[in-house]
PDB file with SEQRES, HELIX, SHEET and CRYST1 records, atoms N, CA, C and O in Angstrom:
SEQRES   1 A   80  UNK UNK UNK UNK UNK UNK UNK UNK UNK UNK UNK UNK UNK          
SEQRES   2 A   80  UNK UNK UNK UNK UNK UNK UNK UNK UNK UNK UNK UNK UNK          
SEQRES   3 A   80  UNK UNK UNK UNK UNK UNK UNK UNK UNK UNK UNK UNK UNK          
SEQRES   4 A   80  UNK UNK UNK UNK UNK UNK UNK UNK UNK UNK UNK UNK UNK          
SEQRES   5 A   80  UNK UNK UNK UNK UNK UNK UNK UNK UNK UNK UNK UNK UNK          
SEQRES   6 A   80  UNK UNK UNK UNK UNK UNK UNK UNK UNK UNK UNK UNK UNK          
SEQRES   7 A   80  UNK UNK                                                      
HELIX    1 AA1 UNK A    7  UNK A   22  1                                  16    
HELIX    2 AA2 UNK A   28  UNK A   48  1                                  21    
HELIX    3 AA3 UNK A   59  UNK A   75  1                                  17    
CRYST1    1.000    1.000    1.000  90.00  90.00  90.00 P 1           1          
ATOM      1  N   UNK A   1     -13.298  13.454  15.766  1.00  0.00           N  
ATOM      2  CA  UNK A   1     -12.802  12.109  15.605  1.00  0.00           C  
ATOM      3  C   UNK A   1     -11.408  12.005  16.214  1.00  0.00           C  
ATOM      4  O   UNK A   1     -10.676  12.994  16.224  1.00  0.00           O  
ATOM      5  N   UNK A   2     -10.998  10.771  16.751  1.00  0.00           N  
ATOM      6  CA  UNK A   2      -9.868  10.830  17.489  1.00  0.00           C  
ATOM      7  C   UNK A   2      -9.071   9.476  16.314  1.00  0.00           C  
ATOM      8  O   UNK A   2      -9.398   8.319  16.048  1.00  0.00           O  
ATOM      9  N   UNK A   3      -8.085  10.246  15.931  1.00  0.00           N  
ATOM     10  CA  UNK A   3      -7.182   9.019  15.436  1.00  0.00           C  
ATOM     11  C   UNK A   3      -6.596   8.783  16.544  1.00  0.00           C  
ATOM     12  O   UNK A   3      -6.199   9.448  17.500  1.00  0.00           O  
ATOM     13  N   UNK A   4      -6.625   7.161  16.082  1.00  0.00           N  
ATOM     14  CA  UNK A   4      -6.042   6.114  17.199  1.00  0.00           C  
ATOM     15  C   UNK A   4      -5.792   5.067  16.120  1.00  0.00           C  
ATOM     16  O   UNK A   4      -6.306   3.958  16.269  1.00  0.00           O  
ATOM     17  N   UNK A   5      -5.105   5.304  15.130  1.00  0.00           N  
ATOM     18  CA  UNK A   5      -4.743   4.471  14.394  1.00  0.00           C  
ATOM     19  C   UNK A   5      -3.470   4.790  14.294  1.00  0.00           C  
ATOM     20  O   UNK A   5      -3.137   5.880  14.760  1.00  0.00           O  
ATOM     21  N   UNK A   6      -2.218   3.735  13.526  1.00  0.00           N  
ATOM     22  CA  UNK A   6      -1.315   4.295  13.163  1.00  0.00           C  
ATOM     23  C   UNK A   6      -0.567   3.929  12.148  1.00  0.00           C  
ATOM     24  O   UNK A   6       0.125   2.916  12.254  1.00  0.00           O  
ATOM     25  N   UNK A   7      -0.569   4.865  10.701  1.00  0.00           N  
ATOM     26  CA  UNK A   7      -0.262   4.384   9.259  1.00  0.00           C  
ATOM     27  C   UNK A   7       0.760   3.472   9.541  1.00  0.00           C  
ATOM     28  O   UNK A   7       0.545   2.273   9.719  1.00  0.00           O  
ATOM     29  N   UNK A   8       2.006   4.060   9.594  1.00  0.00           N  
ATOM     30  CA  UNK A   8       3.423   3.117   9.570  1.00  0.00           C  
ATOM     31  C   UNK A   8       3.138   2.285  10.188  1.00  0.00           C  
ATOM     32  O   UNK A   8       3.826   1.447   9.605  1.00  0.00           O  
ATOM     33  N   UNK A   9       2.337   1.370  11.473  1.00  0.00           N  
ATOM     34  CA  UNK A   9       2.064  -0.076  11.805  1.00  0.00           C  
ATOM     35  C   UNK A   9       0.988  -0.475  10.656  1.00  0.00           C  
ATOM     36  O   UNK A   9       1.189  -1.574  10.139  1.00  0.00           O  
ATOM     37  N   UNK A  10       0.138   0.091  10.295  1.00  0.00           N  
ATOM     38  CA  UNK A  10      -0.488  -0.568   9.121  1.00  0.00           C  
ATOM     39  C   UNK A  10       0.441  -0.872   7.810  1.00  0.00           C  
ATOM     40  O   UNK A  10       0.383  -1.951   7.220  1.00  0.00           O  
ATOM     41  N   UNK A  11       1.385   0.300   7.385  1.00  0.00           N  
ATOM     42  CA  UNK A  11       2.014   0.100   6.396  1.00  0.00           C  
ATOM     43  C   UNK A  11       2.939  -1.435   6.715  1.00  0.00           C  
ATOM     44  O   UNK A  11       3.123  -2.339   5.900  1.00  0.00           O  
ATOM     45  N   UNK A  12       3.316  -1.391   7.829  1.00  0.00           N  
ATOM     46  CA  UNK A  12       4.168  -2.665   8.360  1.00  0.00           C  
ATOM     47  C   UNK A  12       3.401  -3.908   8.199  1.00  0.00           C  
ATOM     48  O   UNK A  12       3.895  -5.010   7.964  1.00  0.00           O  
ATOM     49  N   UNK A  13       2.512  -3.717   8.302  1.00  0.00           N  
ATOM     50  CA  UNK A  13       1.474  -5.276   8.344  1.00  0.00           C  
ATOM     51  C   UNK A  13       1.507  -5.515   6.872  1.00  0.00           C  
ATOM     52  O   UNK A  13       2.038  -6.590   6.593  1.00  0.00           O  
ATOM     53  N   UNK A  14       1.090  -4.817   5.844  1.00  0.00           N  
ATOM     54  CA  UNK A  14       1.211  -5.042   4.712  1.00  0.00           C  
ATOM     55  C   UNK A  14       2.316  -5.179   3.909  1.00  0.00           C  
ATOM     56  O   UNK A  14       2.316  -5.503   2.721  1.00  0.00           O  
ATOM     57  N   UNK A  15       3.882  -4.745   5.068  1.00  0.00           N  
ATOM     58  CA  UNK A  15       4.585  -5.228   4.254  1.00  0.00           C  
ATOM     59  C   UNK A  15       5.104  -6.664   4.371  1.00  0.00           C  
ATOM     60  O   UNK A  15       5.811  -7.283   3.575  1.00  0.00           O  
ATOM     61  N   UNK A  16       4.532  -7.100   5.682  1.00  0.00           N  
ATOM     62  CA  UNK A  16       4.666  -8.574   6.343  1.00  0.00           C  
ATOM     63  C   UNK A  16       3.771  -9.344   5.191  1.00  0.00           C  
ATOM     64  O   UNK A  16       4.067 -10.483   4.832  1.00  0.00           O  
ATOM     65  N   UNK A  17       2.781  -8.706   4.708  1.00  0.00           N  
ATOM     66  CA  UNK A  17       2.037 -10.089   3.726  1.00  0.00           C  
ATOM     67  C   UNK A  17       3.001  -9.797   2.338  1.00  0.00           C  
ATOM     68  O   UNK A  17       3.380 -10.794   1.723  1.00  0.00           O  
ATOM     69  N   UNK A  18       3.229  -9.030   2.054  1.00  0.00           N  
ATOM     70  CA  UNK A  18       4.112  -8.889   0.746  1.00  0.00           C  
ATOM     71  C   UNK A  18       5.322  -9.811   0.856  1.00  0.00           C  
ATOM     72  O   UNK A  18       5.479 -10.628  -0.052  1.00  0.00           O  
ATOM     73  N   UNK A  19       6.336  -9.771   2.024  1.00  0.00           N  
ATOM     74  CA  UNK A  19       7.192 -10.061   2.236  1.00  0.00           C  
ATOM     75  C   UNK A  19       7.120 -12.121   2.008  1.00  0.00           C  
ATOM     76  O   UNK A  19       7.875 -12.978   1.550  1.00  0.00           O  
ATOM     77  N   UNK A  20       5.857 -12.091   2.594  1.00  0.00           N  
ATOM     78  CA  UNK A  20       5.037 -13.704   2.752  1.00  0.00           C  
ATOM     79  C   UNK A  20       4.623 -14.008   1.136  1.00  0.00           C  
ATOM     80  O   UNK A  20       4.375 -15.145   0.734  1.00  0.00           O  
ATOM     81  N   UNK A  21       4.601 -13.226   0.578  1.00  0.00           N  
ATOM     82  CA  UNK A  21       3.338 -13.473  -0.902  1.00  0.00           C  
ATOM     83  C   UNK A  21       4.763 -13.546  -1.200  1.00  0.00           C  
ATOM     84  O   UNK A  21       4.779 -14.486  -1.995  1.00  0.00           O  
ATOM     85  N   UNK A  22       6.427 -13.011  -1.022  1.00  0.00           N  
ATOM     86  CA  UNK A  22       7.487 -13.169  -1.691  1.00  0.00           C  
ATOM     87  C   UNK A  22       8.506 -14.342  -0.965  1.00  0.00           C  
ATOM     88  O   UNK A  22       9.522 -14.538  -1.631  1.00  0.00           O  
ATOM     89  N   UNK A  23       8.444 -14.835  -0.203  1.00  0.00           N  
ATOM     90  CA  UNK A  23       9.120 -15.734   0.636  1.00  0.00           C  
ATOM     91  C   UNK A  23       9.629 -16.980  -0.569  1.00  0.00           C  
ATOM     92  O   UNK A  23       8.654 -17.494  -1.115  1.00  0.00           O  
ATOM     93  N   UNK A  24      10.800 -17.445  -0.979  1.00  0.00           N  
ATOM     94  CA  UNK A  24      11.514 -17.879  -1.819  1.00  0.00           C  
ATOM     95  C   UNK A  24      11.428 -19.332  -0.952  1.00  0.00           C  
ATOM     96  O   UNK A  24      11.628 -20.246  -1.752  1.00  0.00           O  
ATOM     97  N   UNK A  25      11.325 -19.567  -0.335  1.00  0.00           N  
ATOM     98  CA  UNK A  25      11.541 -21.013   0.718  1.00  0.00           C  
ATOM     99  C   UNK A  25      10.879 -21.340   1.292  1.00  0.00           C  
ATOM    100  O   UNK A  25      11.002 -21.937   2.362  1.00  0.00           O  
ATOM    101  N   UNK A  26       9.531 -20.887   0.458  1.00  0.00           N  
ATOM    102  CA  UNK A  26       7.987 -21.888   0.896  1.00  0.00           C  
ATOM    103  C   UNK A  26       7.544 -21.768  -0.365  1.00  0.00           C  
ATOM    104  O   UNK A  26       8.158 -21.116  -1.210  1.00  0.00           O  
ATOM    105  N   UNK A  27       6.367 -22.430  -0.612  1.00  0.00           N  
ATOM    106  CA  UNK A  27       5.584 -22.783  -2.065  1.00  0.00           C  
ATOM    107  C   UNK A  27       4.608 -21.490  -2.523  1.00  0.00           C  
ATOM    108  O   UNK A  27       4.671 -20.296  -2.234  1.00  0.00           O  
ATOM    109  N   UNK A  28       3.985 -22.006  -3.089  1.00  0.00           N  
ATOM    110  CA  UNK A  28       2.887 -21.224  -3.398  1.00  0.00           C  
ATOM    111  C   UNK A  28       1.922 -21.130  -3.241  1.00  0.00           C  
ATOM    112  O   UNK A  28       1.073 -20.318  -3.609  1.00  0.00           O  
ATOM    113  N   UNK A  29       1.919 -22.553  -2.255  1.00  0.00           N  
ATOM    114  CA  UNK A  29       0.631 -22.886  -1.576  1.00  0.00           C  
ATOM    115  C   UNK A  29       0.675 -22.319  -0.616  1.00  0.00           C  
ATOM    116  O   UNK A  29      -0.325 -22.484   0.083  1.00  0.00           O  
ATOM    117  N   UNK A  30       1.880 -21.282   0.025  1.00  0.00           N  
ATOM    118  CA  UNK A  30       2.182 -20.859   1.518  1.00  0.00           C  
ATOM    119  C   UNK A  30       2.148 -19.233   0.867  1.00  0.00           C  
ATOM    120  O   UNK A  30       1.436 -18.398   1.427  1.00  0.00           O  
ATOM    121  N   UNK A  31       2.944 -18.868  -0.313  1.00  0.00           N  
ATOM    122  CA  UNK A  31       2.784 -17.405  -1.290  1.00  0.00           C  
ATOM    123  C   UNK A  31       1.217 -16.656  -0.992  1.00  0.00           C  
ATOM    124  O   UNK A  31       0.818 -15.869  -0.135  1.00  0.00           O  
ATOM    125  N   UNK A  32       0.615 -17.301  -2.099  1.00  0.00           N  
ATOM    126  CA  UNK A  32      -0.539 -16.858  -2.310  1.00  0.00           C  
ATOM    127  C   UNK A  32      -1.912 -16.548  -1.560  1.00  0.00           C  
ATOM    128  O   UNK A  32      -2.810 -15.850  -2.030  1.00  0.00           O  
ATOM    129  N   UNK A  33      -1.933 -17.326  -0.033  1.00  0.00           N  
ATOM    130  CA  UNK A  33      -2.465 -16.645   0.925  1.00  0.00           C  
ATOM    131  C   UNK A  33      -2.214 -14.867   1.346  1.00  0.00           C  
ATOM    132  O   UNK A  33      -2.963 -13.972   1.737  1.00  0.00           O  
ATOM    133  N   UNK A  34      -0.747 -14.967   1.020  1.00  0.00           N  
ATOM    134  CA  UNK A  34      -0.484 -13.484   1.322  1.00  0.00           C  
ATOM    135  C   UNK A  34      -0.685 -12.840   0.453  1.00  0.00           C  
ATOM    136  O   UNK A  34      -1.234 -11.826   0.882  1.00  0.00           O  
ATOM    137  N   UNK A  35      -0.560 -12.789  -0.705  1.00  0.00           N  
ATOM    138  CA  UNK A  35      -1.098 -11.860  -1.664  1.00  0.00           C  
ATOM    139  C   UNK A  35      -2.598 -11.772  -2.003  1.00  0.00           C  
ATOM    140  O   UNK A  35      -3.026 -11.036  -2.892  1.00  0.00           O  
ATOM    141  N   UNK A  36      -3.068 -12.258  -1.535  1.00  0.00           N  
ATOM    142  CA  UNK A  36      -4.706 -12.485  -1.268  1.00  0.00           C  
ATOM    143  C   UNK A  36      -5.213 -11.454  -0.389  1.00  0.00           C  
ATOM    144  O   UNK A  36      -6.201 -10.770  -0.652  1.00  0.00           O  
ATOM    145  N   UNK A  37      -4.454 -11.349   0.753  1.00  0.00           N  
ATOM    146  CA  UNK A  37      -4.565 -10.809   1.990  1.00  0.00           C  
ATOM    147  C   UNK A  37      -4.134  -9.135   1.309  1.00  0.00           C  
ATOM    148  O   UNK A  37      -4.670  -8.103   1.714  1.00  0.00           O  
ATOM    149  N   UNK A  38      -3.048  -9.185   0.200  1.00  0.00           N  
ATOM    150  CA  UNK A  38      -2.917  -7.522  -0.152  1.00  0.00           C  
ATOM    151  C   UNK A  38      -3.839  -7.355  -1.132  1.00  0.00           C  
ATOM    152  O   UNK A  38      -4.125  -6.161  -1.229  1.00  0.00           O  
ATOM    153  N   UNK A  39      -4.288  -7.879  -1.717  1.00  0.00           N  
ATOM    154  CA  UNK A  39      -5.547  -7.945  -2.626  1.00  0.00           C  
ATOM    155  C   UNK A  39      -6.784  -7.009  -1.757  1.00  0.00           C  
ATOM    156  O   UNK A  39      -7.312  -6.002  -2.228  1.00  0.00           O  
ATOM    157  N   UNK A  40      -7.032  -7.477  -0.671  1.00  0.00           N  
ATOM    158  CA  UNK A  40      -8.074  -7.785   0.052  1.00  0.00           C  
ATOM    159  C   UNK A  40      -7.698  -6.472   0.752  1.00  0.00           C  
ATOM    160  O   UNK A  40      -8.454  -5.622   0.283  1.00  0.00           O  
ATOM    161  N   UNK A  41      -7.218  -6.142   1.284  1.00  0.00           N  
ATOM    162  CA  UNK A  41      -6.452  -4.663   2.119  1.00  0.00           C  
ATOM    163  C   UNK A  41      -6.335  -3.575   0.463  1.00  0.00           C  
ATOM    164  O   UNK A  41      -6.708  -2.402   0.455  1.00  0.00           O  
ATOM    165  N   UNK A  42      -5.788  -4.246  -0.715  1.00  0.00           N  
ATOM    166  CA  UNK A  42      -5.850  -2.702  -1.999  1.00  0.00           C  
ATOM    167  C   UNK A  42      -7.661  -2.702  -1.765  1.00  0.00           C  
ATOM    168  O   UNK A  42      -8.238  -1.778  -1.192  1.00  0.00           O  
ATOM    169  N   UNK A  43      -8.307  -3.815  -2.280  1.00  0.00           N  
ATOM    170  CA  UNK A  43      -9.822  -3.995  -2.325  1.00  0.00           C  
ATOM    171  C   UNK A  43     -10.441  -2.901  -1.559  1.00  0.00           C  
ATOM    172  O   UNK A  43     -10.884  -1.885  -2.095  1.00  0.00           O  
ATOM    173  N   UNK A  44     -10.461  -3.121  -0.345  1.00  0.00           N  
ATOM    174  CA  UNK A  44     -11.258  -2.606   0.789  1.00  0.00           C  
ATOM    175  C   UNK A  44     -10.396  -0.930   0.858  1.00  0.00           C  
ATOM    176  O   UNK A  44     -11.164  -0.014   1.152  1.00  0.00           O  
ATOM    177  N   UNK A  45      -9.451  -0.670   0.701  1.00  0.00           N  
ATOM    178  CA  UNK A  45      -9.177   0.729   0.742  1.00  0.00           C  
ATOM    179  C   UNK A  45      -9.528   1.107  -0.764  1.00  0.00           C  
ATOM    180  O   UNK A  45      -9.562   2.332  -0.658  1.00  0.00           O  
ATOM    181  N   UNK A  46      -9.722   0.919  -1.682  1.00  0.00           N  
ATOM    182  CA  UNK A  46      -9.685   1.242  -3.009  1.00  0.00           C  
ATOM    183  C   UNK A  46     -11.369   1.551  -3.277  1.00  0.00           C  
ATOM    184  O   UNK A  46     -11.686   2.274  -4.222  1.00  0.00           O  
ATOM    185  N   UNK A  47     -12.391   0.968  -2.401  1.00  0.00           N  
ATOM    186  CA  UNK A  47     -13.635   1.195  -2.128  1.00  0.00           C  
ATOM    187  C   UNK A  47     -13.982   2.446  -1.321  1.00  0.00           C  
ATOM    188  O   UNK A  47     -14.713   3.388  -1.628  1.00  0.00           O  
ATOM    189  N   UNK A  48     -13.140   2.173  -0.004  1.00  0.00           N  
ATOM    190  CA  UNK A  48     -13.327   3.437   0.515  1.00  0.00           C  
ATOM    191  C   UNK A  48     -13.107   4.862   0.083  1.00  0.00           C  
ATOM    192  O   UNK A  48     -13.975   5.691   0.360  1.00  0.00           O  
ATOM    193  N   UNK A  49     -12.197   5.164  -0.466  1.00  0.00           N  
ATOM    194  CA  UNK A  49     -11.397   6.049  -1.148  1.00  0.00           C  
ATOM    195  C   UNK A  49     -12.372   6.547  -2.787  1.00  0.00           C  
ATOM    196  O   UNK A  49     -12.320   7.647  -3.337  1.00  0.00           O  
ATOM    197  N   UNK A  50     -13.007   5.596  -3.133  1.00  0.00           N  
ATOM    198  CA  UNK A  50     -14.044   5.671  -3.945  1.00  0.00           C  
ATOM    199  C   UNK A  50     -15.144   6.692  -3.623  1.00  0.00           C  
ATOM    200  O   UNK A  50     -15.541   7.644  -4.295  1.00  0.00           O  
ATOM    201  N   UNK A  51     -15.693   6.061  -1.918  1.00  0.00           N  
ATOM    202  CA  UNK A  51     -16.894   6.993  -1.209  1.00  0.00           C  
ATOM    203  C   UNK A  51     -16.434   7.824  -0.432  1.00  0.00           C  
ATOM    204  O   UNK A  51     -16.900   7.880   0.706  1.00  0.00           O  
ATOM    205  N   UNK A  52     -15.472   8.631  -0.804  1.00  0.00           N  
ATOM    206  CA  UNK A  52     -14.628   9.869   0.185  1.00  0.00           C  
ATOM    207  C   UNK A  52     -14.934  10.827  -0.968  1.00  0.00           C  
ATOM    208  O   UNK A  52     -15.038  10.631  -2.178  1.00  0.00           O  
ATOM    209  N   UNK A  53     -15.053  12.017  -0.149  1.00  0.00           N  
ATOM    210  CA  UNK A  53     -15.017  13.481  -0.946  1.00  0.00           C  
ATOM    211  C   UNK A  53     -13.430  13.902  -1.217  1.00  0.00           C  
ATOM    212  O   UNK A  53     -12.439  13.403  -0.684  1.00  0.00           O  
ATOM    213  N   UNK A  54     -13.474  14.780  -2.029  1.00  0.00           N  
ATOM    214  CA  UNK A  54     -12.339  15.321  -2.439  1.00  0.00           C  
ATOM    215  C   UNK A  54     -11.937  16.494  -1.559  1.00  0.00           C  
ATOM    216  O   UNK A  54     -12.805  17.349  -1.380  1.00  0.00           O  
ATOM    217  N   UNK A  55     -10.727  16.667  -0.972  1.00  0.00           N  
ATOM    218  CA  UNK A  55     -10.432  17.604  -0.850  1.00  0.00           C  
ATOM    219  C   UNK A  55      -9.524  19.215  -1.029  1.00  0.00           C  
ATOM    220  O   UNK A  55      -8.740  19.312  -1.974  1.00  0.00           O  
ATOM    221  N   UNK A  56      -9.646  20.011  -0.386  1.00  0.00           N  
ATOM    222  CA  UNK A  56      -8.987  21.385  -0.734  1.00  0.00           C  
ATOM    223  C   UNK A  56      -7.629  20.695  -1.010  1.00  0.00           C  
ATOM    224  O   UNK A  56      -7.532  19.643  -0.378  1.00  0.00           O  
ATOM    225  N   UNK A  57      -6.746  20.938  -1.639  1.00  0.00           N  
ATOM    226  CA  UNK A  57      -5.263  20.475  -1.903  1.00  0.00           C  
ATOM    227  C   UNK A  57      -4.989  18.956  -2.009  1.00  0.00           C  
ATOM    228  O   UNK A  57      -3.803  18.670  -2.169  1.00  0.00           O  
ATOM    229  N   UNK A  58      -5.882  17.914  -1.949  1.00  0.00           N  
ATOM    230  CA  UNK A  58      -5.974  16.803  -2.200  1.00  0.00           C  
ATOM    231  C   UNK A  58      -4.794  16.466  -3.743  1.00  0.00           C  
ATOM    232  O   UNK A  58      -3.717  15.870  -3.753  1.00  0.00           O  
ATOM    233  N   UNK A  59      -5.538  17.111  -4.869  1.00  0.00           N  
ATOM    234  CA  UNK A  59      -5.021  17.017  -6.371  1.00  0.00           C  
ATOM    235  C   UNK A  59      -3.573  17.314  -6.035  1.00  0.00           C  
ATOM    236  O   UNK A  59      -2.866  16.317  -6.179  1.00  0.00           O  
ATOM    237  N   UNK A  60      -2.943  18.370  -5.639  1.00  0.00           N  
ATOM    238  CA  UNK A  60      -1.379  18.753  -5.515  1.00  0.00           C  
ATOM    239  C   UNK A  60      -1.001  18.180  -4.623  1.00  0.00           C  
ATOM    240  O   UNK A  60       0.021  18.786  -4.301  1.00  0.00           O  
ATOM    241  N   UNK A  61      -1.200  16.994  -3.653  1.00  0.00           N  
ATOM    242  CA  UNK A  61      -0.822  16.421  -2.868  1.00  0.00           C  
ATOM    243  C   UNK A  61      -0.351  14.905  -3.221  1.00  0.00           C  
ATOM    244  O   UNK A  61       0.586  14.179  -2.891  1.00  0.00           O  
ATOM    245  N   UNK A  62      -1.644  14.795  -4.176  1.00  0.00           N  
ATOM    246  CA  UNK A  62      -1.525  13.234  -4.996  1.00  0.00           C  
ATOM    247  C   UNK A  62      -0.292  13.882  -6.311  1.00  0.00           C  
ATOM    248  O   UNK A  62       0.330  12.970  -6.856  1.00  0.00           O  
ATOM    249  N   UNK A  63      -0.027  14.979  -6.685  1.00  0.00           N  
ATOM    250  CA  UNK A  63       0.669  15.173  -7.907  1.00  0.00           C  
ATOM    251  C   UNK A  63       2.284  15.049  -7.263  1.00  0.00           C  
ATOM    252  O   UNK A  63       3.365  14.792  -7.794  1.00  0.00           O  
ATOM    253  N   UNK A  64       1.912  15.333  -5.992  1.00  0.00           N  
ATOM    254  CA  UNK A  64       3.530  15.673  -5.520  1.00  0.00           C  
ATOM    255  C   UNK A  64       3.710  14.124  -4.736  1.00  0.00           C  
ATOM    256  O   UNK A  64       4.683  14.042  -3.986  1.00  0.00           O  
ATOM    257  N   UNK A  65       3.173  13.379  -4.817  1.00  0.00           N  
ATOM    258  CA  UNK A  65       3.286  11.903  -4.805  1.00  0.00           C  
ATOM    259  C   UNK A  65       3.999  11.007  -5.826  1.00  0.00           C  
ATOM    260  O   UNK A  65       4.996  10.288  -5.877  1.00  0.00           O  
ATOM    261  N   UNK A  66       2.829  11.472  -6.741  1.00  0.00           N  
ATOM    262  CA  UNK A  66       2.979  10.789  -8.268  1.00  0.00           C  
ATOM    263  C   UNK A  66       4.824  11.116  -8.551  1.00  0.00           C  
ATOM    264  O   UNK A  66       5.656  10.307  -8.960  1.00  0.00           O  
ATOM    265  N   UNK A  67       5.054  12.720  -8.129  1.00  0.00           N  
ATOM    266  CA  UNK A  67       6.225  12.759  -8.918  1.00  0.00           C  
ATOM    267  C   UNK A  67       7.659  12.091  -7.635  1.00  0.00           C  
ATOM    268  O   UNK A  67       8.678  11.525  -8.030  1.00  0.00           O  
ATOM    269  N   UNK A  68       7.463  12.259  -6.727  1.00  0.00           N  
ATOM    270  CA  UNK A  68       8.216  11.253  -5.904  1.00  0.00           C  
ATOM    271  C   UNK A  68       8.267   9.875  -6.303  1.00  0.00           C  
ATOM    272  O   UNK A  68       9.275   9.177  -6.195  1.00  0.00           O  
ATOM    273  N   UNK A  69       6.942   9.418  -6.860  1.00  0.00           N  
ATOM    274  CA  UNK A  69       6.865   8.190  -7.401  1.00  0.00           C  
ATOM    275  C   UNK A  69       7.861   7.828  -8.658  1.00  0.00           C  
ATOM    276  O   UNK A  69       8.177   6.679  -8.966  1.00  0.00           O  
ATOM    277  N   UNK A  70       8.244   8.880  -9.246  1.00  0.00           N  
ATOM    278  CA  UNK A  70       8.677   9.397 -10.992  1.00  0.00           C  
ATOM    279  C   UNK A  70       9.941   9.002 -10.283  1.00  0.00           C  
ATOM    280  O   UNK A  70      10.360   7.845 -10.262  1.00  0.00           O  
ATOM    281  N   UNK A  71      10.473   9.929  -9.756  1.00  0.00           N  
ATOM    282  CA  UNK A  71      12.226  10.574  -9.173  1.00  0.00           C  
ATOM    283  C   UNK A  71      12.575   8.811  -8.448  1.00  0.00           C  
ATOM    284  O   UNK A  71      13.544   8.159  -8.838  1.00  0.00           O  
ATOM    285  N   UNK A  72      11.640   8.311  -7.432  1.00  0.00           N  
ATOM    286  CA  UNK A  72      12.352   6.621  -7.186  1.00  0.00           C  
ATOM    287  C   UNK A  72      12.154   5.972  -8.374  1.00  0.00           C  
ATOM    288  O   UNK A  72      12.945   5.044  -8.206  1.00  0.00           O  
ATOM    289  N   UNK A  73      11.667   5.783  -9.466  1.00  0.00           N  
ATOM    290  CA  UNK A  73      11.485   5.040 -10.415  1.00  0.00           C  
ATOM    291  C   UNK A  73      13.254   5.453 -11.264  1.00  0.00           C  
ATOM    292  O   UNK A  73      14.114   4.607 -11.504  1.00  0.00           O  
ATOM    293  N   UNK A  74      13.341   6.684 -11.505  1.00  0.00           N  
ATOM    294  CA  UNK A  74      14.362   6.869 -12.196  1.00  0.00           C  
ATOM    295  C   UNK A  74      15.952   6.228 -11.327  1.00  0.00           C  
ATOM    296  O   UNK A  74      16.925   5.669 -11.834  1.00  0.00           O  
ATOM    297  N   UNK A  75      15.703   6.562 -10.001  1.00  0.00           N  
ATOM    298  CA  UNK A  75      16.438   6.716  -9.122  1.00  0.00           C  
ATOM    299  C   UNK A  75      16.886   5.111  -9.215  1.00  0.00           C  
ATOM    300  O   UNK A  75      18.067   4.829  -9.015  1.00  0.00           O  
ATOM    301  N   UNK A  76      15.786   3.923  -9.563  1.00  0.00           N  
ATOM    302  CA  UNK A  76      16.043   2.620  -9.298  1.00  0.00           C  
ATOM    303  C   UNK A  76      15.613   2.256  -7.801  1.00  0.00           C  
ATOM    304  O   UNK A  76      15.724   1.080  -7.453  1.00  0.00           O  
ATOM    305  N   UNK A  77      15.336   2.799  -7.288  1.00  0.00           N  
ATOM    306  CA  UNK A  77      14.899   2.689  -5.512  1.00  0.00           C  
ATOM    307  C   UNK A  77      13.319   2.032  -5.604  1.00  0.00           C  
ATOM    308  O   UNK A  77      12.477   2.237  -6.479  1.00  0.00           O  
ATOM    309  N   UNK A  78      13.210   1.062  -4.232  1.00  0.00           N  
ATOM    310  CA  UNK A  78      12.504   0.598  -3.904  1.00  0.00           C  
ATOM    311  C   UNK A  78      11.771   1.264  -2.902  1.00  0.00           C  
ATOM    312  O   UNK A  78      12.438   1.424  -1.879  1.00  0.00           O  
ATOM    313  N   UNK A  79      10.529   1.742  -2.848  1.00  0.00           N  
ATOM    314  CA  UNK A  79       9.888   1.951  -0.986  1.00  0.00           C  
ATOM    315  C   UNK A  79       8.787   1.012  -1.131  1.00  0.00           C  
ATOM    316  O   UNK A  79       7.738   1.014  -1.777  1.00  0.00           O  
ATOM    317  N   UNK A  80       9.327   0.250  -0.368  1.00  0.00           N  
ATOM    318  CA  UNK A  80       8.346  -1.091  -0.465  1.00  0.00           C  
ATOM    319  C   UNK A  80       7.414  -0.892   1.417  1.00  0.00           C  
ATOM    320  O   UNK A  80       6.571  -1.713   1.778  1.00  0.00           O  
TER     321      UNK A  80                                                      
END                                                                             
């Protein structure tokens, strides 16, 4: 398989609808399209990830996530 994808432009697109689902100086009639759209992008990866196998070091990979997740939470930091 050839990746030809690339996370950080995907991560970027999703932070463009977040940024839109948060936009202070349009409504909510202009909001909520975008958070629809991250709905719809958690949805569809949250399925896939469902019908994926597990792999060798997968578990200590997600643990050493989780706790990066811990350390910005304490930290007060955002990685949006």
């Amino acid at each position: 398989m050839i990746i030809d994808w690339n996370v950080d432009r995907i991560i970027n697109e999703c932070r463009k609808m977040y940024a839109g689902a948060n936009d202070p100086y349009v409504t909510g009639w202009n909001n909520w399209p975008c958070k629809q759209d991250l709905y719809r992008v958690k949805f569809a990866v949250d399925a896939m990830l469902a019908e994926t196998s597990t792999f060798s070091g997968e578990e200590e990979w997600l643990g050493e996530q989780e706790k990066e997740k811990v350390v910005r939470i304490l930290k007060n930091e955002q990685r949006i």
